[in-house]
PDB file of N, CA, C and O in Angstrom, chain B, residues numbered from 101:
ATOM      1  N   UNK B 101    -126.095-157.345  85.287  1.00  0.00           N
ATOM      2  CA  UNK B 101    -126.923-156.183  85.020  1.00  0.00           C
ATOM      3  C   UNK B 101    -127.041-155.311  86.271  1.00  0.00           C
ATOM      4  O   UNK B 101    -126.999-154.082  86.209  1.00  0.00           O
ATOM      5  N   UNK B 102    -127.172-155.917  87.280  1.00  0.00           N
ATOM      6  CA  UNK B 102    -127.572-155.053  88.981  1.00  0.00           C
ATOM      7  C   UNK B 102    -126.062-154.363  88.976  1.00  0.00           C
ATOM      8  O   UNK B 102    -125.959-153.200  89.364  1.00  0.00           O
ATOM      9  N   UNK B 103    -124.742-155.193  88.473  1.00  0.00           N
ATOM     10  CA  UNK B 103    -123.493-154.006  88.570  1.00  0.00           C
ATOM     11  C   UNK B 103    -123.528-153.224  88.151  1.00  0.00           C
ATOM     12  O   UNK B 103    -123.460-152.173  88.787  1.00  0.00           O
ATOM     13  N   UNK B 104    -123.665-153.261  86.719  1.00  0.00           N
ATOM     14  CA  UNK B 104    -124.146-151.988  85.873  1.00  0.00           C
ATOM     15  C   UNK B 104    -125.096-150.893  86.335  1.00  0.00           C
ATOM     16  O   UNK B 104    -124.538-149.795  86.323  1.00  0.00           O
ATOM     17  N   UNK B 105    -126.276-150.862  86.710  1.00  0.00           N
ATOM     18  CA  UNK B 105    -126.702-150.438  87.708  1.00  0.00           C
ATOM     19  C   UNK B 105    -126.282-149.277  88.943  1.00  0.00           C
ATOM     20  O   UNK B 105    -126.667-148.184  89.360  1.00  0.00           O
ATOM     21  N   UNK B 106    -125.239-150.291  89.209  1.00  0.00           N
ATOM     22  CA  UNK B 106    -124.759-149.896  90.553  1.00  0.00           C
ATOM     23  C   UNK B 106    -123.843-148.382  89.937  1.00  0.00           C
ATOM     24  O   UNK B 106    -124.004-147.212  90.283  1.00  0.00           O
ATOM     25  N   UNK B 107    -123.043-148.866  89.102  1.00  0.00           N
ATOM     26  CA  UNK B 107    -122.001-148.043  88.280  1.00  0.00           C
ATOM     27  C   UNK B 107    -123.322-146.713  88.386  1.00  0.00           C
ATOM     28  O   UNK B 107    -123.190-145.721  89.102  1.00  0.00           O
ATOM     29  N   UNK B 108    -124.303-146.930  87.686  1.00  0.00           N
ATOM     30  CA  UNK B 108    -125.076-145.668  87.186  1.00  0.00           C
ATOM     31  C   UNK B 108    -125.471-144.608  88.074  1.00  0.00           C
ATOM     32  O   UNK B 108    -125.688-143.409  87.895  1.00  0.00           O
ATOM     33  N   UNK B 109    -125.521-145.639  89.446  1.00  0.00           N
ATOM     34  CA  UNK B 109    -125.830-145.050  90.645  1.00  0.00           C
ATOM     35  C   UNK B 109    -124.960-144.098  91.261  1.00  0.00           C
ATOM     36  O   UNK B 109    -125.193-143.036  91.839  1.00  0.00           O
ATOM     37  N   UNK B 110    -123.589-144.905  90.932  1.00  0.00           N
ATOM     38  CA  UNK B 110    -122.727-144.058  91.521  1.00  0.00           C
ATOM     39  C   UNK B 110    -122.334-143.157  91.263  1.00  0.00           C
ATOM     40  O   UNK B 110    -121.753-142.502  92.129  1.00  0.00           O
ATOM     41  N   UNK B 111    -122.482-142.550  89.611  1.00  0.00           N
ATOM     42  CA  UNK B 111    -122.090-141.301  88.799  1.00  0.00           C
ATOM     43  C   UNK B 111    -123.526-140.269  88.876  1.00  0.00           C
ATOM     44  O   UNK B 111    -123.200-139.092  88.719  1.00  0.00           O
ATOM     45  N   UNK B 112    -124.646-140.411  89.030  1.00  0.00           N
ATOM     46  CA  UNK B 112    -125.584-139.817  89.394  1.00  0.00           C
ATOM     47  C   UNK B 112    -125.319-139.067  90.335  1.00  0.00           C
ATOM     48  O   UNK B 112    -125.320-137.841  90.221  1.00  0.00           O
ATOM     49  N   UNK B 113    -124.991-139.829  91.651  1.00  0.00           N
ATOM     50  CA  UNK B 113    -124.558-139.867  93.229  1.00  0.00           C
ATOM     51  C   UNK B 113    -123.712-138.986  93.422  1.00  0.00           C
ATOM     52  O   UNK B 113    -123.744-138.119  94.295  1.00  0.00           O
ATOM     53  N   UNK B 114    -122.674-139.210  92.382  1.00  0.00           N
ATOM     54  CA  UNK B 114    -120.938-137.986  92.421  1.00  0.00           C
ATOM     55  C   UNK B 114    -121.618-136.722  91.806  1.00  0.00           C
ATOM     56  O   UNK B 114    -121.759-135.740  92.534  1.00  0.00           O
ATOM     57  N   UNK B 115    -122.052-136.685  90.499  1.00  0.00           N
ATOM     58  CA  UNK B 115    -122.946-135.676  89.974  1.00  0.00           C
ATOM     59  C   UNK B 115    -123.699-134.986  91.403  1.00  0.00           C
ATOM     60  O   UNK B 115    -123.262-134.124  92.165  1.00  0.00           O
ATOM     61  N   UNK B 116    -124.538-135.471  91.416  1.00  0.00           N
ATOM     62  CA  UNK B 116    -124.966-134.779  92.660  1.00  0.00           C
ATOM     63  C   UNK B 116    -124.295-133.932  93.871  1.00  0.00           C
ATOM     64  O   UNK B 116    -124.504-132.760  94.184  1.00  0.00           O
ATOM     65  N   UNK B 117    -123.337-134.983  94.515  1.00  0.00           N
ATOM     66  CA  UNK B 117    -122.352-134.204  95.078  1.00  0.00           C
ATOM     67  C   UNK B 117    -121.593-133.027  94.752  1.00  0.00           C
ATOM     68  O   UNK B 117    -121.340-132.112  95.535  1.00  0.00           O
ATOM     69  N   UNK B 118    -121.179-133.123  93.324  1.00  0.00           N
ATOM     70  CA  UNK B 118    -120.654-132.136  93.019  1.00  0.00           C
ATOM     71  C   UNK B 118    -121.439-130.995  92.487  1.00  0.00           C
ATOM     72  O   UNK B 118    -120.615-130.189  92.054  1.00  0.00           O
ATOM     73  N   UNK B 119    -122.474-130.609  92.338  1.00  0.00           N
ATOM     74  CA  UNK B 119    -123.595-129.830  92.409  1.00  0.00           C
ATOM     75  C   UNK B 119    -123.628-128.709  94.153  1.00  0.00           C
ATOM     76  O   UNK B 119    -123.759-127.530  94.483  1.00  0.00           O
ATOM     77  N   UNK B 120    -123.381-130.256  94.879  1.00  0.00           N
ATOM     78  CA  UNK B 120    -124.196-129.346  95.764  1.00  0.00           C
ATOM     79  C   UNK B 120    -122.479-128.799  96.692  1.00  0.00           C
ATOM     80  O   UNK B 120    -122.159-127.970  97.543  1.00  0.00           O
ATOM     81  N   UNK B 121    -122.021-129.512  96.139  1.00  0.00           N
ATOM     82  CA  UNK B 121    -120.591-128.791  96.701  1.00  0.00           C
ATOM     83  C   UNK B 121    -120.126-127.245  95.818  1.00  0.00           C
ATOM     84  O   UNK B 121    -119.645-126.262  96.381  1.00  0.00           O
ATOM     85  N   UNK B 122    -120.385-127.344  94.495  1.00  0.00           N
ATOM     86  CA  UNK B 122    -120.493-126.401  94.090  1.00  0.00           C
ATOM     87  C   UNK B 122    -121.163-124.900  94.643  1.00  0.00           C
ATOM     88  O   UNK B 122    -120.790-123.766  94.944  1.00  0.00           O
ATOM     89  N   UNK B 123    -122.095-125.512  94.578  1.00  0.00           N
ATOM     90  CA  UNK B 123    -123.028-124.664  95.235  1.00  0.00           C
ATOM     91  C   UNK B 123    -123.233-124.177  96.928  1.00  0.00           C
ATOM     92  O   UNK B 123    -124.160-123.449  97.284  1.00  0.00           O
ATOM     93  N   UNK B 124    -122.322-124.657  97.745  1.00  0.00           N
ATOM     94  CA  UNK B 124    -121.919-124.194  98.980  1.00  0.00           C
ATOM     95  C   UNK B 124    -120.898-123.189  99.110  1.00  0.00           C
ATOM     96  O   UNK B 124    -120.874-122.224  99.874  1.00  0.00           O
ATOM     97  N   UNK B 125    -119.635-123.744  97.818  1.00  0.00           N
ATOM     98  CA  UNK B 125    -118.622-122.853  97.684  1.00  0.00           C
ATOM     99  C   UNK B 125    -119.368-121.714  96.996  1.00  0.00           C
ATOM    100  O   UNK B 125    -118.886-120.671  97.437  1.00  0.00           O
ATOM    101  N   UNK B 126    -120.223-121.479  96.211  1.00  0.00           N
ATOM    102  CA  UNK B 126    -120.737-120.792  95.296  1.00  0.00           C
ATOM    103  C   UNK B 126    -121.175-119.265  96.768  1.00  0.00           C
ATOM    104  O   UNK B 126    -120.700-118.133  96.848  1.00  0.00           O
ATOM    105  N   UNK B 127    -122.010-119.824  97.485  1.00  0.00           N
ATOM    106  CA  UNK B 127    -122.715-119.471  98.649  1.00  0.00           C
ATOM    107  C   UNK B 127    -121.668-118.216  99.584  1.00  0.00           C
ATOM    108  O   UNK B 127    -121.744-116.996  99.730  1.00  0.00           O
ATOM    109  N   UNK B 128    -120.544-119.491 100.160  1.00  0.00           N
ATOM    110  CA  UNK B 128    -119.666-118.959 100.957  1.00  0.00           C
ATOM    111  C   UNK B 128    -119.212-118.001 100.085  1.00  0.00           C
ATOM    112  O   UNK B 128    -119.380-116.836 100.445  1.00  0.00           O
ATOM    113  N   UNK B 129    -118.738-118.176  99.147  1.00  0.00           N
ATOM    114  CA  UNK B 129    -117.660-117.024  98.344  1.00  0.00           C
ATOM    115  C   UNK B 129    -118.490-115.923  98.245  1.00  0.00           C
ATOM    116  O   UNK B 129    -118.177-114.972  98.961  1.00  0.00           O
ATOM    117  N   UNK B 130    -119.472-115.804  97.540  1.00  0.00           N
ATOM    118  CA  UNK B 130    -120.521-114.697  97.565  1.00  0.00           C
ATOM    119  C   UNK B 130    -120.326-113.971  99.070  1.00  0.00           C
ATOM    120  O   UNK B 130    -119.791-112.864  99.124  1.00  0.00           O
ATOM    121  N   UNK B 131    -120.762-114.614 100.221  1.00  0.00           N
ATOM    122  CA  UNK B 131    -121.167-113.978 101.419  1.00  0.00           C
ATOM    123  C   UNK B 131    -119.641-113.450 101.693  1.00  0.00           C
ATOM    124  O   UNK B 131    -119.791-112.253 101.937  1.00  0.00           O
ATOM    125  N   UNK B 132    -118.331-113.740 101.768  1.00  0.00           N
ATOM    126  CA  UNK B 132    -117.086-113.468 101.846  1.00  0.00           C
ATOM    127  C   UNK B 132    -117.110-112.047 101.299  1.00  0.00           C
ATOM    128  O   UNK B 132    -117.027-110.988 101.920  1.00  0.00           O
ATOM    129  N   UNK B 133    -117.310-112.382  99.325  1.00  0.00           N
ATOM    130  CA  UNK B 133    -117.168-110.847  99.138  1.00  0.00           C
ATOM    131  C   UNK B 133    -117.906-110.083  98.877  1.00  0.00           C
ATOM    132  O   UNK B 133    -117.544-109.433  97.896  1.00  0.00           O
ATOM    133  N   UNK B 134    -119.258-109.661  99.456  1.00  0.00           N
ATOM    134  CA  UNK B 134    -120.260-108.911 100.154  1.00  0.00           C
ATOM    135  C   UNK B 134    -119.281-108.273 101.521  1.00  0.00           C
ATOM    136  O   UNK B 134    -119.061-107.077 101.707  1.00  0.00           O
ATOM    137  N   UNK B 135    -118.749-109.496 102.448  1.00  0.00           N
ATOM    138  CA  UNK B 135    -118.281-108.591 104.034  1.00  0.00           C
ATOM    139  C   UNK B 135    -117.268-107.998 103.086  1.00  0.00           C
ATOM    140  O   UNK B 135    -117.542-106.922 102.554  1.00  0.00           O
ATOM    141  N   UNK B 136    -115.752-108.794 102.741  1.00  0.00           N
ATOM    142  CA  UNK B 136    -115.033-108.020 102.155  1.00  0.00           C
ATOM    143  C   UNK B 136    -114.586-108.060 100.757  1.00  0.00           C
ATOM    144  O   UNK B 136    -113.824-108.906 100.292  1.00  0.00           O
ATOM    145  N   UNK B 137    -115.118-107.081 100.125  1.00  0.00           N
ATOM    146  CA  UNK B 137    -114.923-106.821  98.345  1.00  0.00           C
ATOM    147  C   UNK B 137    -113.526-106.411  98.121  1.00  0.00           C
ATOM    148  O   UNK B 137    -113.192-106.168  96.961  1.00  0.00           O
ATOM    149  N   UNK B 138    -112.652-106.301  99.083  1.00  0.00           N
ATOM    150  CA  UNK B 138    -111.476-106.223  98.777  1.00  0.00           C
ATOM    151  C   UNK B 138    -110.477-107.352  98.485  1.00  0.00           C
ATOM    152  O   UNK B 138    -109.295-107.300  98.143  1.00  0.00           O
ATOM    153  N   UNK B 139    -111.479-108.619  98.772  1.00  0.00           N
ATOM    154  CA  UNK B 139    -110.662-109.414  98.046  1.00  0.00           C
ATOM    155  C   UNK B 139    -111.508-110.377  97.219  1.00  0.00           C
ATOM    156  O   UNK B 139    -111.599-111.586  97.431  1.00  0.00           O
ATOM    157  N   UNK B 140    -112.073-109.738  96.315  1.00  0.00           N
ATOM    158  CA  UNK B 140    -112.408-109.935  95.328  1.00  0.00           C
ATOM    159  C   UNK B 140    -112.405-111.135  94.086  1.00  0.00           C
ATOM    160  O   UNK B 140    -113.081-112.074  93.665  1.00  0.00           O
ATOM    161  N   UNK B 141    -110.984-110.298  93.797  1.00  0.00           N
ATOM    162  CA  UNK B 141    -110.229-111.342  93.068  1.00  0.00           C
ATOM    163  C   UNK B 141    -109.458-112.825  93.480  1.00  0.00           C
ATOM    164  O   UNK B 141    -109.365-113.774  92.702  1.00  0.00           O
ATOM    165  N   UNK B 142    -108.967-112.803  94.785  1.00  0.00           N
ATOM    166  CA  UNK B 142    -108.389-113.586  95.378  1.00  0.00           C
ATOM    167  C   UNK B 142    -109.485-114.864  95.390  1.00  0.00           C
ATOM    168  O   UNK B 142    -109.290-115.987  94.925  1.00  0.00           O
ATOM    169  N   UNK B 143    -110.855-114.296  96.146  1.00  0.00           N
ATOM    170  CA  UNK B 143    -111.521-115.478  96.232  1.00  0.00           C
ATOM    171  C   UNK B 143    -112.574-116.083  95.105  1.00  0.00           C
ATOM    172  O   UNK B 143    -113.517-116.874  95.141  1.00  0.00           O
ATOM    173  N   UNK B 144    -112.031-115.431  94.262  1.00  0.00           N
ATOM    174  CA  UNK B 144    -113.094-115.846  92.655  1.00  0.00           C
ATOM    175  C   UNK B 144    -111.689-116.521  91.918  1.00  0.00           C
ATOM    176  O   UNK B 144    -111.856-117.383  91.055  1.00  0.00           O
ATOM    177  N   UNK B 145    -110.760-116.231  92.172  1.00  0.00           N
ATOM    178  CA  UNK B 145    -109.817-116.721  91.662  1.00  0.00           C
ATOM    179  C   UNK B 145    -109.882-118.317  92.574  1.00  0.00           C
ATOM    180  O   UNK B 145    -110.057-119.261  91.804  1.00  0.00           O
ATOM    181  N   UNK B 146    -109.795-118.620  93.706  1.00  0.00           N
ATOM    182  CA  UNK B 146    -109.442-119.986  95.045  1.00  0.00           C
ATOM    183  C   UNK B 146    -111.011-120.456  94.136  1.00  0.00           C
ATOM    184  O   UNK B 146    -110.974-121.607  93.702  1.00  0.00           O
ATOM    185  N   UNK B 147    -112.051-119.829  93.901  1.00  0.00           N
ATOM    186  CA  UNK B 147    -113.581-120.234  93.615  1.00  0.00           C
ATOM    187  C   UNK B 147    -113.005-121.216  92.016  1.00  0.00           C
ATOM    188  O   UNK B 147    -113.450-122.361  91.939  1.00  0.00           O
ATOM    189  N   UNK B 148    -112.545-120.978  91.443  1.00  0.00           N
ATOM    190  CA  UNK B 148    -112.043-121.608  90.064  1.00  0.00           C
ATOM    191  C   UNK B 148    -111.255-122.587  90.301  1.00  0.00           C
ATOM    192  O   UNK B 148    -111.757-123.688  90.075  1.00  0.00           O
ATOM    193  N   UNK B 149    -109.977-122.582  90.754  1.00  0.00           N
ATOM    194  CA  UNK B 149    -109.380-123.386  91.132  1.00  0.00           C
ATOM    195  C   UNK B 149    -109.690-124.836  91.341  1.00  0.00           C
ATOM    196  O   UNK B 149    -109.375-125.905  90.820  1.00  0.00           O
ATOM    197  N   UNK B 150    -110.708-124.264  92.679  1.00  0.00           N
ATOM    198  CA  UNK B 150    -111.358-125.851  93.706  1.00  0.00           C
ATOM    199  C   UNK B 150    -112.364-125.671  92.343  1.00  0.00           C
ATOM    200  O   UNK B 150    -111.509-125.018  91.744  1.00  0.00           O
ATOM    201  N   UNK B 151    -113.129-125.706  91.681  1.00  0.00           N
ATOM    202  CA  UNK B 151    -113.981-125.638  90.786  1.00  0.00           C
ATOM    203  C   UNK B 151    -113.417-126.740  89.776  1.00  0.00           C
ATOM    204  O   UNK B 151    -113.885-127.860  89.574  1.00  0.00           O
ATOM    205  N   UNK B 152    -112.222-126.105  89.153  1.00  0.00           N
ATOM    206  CA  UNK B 152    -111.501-126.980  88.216  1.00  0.00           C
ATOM    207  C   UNK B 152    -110.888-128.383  88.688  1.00  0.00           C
ATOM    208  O   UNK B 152    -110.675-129.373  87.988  1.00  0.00           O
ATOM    209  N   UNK B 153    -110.648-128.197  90.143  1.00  0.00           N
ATOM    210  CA  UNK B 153    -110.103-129.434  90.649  1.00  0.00           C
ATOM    211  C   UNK B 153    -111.248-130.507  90.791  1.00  0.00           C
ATOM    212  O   UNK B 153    -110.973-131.707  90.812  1.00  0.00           O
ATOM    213  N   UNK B 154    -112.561-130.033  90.891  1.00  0.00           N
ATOM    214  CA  UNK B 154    -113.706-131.016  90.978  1.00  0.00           C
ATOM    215  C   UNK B 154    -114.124-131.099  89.632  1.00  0.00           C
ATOM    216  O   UNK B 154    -114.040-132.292  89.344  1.00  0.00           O
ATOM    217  N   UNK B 155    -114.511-130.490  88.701  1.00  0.00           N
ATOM    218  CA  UNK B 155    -114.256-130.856  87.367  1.00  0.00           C
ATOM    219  C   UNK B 155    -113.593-131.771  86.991  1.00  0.00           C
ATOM    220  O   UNK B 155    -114.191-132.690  86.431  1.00  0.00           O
ATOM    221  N   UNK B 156    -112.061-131.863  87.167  1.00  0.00           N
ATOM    222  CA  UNK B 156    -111.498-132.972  86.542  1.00  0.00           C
ATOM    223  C   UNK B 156    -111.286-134.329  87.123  1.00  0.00           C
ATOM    224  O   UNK B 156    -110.731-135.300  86.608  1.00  0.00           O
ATOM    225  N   UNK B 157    -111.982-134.171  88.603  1.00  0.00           N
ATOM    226  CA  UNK B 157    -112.128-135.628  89.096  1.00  0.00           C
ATOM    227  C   UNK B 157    -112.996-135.750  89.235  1.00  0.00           C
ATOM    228  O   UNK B 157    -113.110-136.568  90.148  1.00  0.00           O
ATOM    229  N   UNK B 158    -114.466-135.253  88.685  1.00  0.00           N
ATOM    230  CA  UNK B 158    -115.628-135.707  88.098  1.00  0.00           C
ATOM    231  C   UNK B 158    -115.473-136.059  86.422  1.00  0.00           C
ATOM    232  O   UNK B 158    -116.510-136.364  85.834  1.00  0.00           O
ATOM    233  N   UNK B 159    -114.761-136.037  85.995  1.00  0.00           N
ATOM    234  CA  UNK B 159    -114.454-136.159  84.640  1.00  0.00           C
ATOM    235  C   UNK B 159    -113.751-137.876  84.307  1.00  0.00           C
ATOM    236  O   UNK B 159    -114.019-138.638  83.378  1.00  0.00           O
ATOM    237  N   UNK B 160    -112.486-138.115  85.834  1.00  0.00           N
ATOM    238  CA  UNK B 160    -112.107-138.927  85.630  1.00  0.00           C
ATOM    239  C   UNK B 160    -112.864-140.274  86.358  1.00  0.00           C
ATOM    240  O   UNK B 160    -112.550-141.464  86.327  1.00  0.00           O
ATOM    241  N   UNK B 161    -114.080-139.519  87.077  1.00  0.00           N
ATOM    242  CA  UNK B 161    -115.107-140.877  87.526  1.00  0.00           C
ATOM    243  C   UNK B 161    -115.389-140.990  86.629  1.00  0.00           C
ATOM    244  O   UNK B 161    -115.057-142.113  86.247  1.00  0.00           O
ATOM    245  N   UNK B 162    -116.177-140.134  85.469  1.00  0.00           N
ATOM    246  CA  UNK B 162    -116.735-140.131  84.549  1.00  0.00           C
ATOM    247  C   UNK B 162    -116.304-141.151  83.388  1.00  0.00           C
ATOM    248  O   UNK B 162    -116.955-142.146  83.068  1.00  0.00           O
ATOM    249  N   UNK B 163    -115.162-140.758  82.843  1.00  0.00           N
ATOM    250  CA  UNK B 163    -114.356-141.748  81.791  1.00  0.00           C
ATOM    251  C   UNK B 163    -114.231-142.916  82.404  1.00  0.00           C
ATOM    252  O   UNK B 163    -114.274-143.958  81.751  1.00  0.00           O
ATOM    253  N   UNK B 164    -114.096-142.912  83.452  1.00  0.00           N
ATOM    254  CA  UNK B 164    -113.817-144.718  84.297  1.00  0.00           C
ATOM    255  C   UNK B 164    -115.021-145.335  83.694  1.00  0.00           C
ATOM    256  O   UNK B 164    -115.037-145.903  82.602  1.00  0.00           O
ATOM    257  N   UNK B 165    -115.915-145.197  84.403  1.00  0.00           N
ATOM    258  CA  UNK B 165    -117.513-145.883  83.994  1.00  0.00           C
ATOM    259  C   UNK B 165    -117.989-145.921  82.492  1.00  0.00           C
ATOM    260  O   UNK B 165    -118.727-146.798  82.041  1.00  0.00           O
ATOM    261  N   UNK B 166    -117.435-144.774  81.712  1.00  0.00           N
ATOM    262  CA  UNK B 166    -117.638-144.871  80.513  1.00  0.00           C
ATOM    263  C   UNK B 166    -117.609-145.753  79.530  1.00  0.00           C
ATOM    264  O   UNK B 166    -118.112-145.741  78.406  1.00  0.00           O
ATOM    265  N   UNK B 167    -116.439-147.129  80.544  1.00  0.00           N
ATOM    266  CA  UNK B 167    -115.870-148.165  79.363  1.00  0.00           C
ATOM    267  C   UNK B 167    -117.148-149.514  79.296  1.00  0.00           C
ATOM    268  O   UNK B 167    -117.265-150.438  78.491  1.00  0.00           O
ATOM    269  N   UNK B 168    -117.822-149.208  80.277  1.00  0.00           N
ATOM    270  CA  UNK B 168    -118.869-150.249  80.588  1.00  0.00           C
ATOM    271  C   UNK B 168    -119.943-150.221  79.772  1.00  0.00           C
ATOM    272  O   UNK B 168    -120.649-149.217  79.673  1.00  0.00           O
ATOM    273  N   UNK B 169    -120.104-151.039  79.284  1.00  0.00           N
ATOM    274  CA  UNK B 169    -121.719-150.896  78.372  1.00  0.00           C
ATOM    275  C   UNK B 169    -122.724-151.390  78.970  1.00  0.00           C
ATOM    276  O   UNK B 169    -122.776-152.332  79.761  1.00  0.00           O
ATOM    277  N   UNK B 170    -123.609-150.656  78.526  1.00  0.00           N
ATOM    278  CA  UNK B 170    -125.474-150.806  79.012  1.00  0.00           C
ATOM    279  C   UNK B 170    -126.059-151.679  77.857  1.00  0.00           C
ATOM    280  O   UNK B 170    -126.189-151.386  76.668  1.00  0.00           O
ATOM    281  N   UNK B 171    -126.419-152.985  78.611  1.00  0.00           N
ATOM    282  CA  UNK B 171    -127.046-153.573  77.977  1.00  0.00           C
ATOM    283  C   UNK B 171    -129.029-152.808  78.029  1.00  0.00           C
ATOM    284  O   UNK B 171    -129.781-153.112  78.956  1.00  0.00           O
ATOM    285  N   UNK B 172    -129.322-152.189  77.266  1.00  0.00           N
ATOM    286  CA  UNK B 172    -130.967-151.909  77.777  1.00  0.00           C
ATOM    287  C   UNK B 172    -131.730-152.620  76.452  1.00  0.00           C
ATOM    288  O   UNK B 172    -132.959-152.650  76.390  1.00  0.00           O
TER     289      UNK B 172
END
């Protein structure tokens, strides 16, 4: 049961991370194109990208842990 646990901890934990990583890139990119709006597109475009790339390896922590059942 304390493994199980542990598992829950750790997807909370990544969740989290990826929140607040989000949200740094979210930050920087903004302040980027405020100085320069001329590249606009370039960095909302790099903003998706790394976006999607943490998406799908929060997805595949996700399905990992998924196979485990909670006894409650």
């Amino acid at each position: 049961m304390k493994e199980q646990h542990e598992f829950v901890i750790g997807i909370v934990q990544q969740a989290v991370q990826n929140l607040v990583f989000y949200g740094v890139v979210s930050l920087l990119v903004g302040i980027l194109i405020i100085i320069y709006p001329n590249l606009l597109g370039i960095l909302v475009g790099l903003m998706l990208v790394v976006a999607a790339v943490q998406a799908f390896r929060f997805a595949y922590t996700l399905n990992k842990y998924s196979r485990i059942k909670l006894g409650f």
